[in-house]
C-alpha positions in Angstrom: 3.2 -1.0 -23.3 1.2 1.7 -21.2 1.9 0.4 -18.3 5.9 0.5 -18.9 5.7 3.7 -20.2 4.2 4.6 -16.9 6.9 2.8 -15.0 9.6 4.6 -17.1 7.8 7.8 -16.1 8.3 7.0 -12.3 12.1 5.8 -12.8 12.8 9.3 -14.8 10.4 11.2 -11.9 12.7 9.1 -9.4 15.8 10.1 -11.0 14.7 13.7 -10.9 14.7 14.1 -15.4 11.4 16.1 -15.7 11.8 16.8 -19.1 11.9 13.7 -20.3 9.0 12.7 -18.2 7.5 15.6 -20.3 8.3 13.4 -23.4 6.7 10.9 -22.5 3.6 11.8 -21.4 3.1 13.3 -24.8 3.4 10.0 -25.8 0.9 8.3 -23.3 -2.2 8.9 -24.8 -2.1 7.3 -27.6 -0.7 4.0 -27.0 -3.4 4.6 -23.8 -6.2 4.8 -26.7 -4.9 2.6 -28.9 -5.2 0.0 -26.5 -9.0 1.0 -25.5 -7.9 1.8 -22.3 -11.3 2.7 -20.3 -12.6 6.0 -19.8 -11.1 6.7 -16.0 -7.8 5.1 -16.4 -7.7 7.9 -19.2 -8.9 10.2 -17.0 -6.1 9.8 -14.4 -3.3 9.8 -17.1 -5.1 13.1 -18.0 -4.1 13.7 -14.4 -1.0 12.8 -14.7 -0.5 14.5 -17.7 -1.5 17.6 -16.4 1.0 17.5 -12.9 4.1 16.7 -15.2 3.6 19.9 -17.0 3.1 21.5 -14.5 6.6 20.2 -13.0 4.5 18.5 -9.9 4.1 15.2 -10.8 6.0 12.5 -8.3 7.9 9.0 -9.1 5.0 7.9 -6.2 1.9 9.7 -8.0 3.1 7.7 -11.5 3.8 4.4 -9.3 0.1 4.5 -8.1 -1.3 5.2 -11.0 0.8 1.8 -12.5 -1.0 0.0 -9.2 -4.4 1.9 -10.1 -4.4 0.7 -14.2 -3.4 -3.0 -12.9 -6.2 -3.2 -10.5 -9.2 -1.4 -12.5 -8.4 -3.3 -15.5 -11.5 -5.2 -15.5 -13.2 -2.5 -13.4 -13.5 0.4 -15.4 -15.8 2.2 -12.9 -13.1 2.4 -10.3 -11.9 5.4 -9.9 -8.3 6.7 -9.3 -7.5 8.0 -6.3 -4.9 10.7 -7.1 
């Protein structure tokens, strides 16, 4: 579920709908929680979070965060590199 959300984030960045992007990220952090996502995958949505309010967020910042979850899923010391 997070990780669609995030790729419905990049196809709303990609078709250039900010606002709802804005939606959705309100939305994120939860289900992100919910499912015990580690502590740096929820600091990069934090990231993430942060650039779509701030109207800079990109369809290829929220695709590279998709790549970053799928890879550190059983690494939670990776770090994303946003």
């Amino acid at each position: 579920m997070a990780l669609a959300t995030l790729e419905l984030a990049s196809l709303y960045l990609q078709a250039g709908h900010m606002a709802k992007v804005k939606q959705l990220v309100g939305q994120m952090a939860p289900i992100f929680r919910e499912q015990k996502v580690h502590r740096e995958a929820l600091a990069a949505l934090a990231l993430f979070r942060d650039a779509a309010l701030q109207e800079k967020a990109t369809a290829a910042l929220a695709r590279r965060l998709v790549r970053y979850l799928t890879e550190a899923r059983h690494d939670p010391e990776r770090r994303f590199e946003g």
